[in-house]
C-alpha positions as CSV (number, residue, x, y, z in Angstrom):
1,X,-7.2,12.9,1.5
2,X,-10.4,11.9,3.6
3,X,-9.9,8.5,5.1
4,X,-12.9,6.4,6.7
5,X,-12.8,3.8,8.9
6,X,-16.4,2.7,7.6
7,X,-14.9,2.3,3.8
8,X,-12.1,-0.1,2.9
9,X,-9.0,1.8,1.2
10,X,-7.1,-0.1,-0.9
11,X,-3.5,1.1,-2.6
12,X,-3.2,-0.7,-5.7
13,X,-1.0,-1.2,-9.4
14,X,-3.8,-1.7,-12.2
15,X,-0.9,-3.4,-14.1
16,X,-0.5,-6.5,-11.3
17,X,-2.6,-9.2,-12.0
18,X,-2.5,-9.8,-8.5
19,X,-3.6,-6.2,-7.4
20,X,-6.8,-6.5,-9.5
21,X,-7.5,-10.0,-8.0
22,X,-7.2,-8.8,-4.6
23,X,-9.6,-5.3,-5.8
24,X,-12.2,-7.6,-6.3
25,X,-12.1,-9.7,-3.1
26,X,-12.3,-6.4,-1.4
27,X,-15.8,-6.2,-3.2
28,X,-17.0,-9.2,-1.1
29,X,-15.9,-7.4,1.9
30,X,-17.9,-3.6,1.4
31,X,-18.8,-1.9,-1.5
32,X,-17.5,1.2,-0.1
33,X,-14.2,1.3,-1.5
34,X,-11.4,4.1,-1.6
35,X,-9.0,3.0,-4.3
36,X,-5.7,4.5,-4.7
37,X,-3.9,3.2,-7.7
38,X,-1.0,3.6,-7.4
39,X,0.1,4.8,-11.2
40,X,-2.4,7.4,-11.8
41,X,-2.8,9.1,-7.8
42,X,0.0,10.6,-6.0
43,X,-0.6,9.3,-2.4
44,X,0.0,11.3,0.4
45,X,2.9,11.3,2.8
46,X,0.3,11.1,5.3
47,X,-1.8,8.0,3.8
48,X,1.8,6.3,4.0
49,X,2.5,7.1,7.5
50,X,-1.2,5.7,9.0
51,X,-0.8,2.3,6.9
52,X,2.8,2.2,8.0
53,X,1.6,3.4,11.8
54,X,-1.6,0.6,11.3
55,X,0.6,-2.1,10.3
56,X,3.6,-1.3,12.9
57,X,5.7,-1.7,10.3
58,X,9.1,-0.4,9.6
59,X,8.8,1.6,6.1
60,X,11.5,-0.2,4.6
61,X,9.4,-3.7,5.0
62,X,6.9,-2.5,2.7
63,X,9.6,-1.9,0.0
64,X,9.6,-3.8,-3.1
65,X,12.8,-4.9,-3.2
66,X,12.9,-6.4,-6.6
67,X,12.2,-3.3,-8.1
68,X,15.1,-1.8,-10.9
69,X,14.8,1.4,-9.2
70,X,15.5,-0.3,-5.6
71,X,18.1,-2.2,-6.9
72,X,20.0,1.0,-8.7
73,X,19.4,3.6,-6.3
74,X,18.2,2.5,-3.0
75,X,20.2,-1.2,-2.0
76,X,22.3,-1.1,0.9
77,X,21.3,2.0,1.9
78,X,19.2,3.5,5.2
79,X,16.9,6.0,5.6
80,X,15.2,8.1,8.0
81,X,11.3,7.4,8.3
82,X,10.1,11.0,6.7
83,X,13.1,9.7,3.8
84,X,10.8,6.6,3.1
85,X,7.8,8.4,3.0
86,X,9.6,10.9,0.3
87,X,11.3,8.1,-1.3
88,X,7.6,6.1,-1.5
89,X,5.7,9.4,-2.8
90,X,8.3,10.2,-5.5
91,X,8.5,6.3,-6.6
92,X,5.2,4.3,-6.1
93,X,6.1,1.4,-7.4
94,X,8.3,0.7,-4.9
95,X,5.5,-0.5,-2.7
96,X,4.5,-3.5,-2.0
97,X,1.0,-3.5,-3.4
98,X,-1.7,-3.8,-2.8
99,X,-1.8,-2.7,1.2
100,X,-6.0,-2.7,2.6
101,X,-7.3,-0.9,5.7
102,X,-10.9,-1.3,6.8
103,X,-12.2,-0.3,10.5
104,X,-9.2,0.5,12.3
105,X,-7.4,-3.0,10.6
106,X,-4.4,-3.3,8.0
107,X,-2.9,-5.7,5.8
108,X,-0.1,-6.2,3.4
109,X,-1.9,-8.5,0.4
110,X,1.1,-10.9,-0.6
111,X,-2.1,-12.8,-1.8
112,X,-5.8,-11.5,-3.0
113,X,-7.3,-13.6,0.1
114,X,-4.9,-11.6,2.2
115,X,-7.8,-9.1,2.1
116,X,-10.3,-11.1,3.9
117,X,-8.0,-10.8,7.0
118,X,-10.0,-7.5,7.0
119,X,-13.7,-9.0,7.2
């Protein structure tokens, strides 16, 4: 996957009210956007590690913790960095989404105005 630092890429659920909120705040920041939803693209390992890397965030932090599959399979448990990633690429909706990076910048988007921290 190309990434830019002159285009705003934004990982994203179509299916969270909140995610398509903050998709169109990103509008008022660039119109070049790189959006990865997150139900129809398999992201790379990669794309993980530099938001992970950007943020300087643990994986695990960017877990959704209230998801079934978290709660079946994953609570209580550790993992190695590379088995987030894995974990993360195999199950998307694990994420916290949406997560932004513009110029260099990231930010997890607990709100759609958490995006303009990126203007």
């Amino acid at each position: 996957m190309h990434l830019s630092s002159k285009e705003l890429t934004i990982l994203y659920n179509k299916d969270n009210e909140r995610d398509r909120k903050t998709l169109s705040y990103a509008h008022t920041i660039t119109n070049k956007i790189n959006k990865q939803e997150l139900s129809s693209v398999r992201i790379s390992g990669t794309l993980f590690q530099v938001f992970v890397n950007t943020l300087e965030k643990d994986p695990k932090k960017l877990i959704n913790k209230a998801d079934p599959y978290y709660q079946k399979n994953i609570r209580g448990r550790n993992f190695s960095i590379n088995a987030w990633f894995k974990m993360l690429k195999n199950h998307p909706t694990l994420l916290k989404a949406p997560l932004a990076m513009y110029e260099n910048k990231a930010v997890v988007c607990h709100t759609p105005t958490d995006i303009l921290k990126l203007a």
